[in-house]
C-alpha positions in Angstrom: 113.1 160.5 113.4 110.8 157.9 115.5 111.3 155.9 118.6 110.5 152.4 118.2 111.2 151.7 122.0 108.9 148.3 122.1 111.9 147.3 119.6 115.2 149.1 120.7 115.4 151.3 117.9 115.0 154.8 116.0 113.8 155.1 113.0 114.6 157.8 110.2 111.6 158.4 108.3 110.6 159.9 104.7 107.0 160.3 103.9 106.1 157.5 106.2 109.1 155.3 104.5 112.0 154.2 107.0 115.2 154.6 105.0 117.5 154.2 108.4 117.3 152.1 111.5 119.8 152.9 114.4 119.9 149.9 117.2 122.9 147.8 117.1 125.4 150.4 117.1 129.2 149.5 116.5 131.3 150.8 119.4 128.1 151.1 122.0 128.2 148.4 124.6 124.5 146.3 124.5 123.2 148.6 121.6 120.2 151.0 122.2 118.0 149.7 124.5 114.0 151.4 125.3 114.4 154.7 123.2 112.4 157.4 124.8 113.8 160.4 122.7 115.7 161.5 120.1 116.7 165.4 118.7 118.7 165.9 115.8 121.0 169.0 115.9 122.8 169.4 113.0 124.2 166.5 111.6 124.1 164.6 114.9 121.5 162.5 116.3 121.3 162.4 120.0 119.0 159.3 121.6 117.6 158.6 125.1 118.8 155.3 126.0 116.3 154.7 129.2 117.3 150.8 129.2 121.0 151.6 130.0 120.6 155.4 131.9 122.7 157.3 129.0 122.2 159.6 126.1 123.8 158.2 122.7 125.0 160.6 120.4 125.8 159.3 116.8 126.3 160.7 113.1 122.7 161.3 111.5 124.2 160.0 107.9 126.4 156.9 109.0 124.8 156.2 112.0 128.3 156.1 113.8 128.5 156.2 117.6 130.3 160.0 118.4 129.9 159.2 122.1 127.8 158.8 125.0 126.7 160.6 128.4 126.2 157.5 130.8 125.4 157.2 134.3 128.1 158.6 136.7 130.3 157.1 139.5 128.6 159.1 142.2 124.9 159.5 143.5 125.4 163.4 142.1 126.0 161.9 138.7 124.0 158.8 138.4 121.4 158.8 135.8 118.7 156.9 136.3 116.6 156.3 133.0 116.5 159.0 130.7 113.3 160.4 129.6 112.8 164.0 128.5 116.2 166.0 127.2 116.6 169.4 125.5 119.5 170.4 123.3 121.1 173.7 124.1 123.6 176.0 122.3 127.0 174.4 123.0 126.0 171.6 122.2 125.0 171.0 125.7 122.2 168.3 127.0 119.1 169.4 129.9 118.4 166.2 130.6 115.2 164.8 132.6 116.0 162.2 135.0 113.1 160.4 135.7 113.9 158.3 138.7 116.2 160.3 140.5 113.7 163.4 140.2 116.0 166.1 138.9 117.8 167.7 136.0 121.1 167.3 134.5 122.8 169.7 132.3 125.5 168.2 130.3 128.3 169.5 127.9 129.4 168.1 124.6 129.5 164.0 124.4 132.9 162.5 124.4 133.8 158.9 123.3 134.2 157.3 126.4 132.6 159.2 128.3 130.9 157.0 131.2 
């Protein structure tokens, strides 16, 4: 996996061949915009959106949107561009939020969640 985020996008990569590009994503309002991480965990793919202050999760072989952890209704909540995340058991998300100077820890990605 690579972040292309000049060009909204990640890359899947074999032997410096890219066989999978995820940026327009069916389901995912706006698409994927400045990509500063991704992790794969099993057989899903989870991105840093920085351009729209979420974390995208999607299918690593269809590329299907699973869901999304976007920026909340309250000042607690809000995320303010994504940059650094760690997957933990559960799945859960430690997330780094750059511009609001703290840490997030977030459970398990649901469709709509926003």
């Amino acid at each position: 996996m690579s972040r292309d985020t000049e060009n909204n996008r990640v890359q899947v990569l074999k032997e410096d061949i890219v066989i999978k590009v995820f940026s327009q994503v069916e389901g995912l309002p706006n698409g994927i915009s400045s990509p500063s991480g991704v992790e794969v965990l099993g057989e899903k793919v989870y991105v840093a959106d920085s351009g729209h202050h979420r974390i995208v999760v999607l299918d690593k072989s269809t590329g299907k949107l699973l869901g999304y952890f976007e920026k909340g209704r309250d000042d607690r909540e809000y995320i303010s561009e994504p940059r650094g995340f760690a997957l933990l058991p559960g799945p859960m998300v430690l997330l780094a939020d750059r511009y609001n100077h703290r840490v997030h820890i977030l459970g398990e990605a649901s469709e709509t969640e926003n």
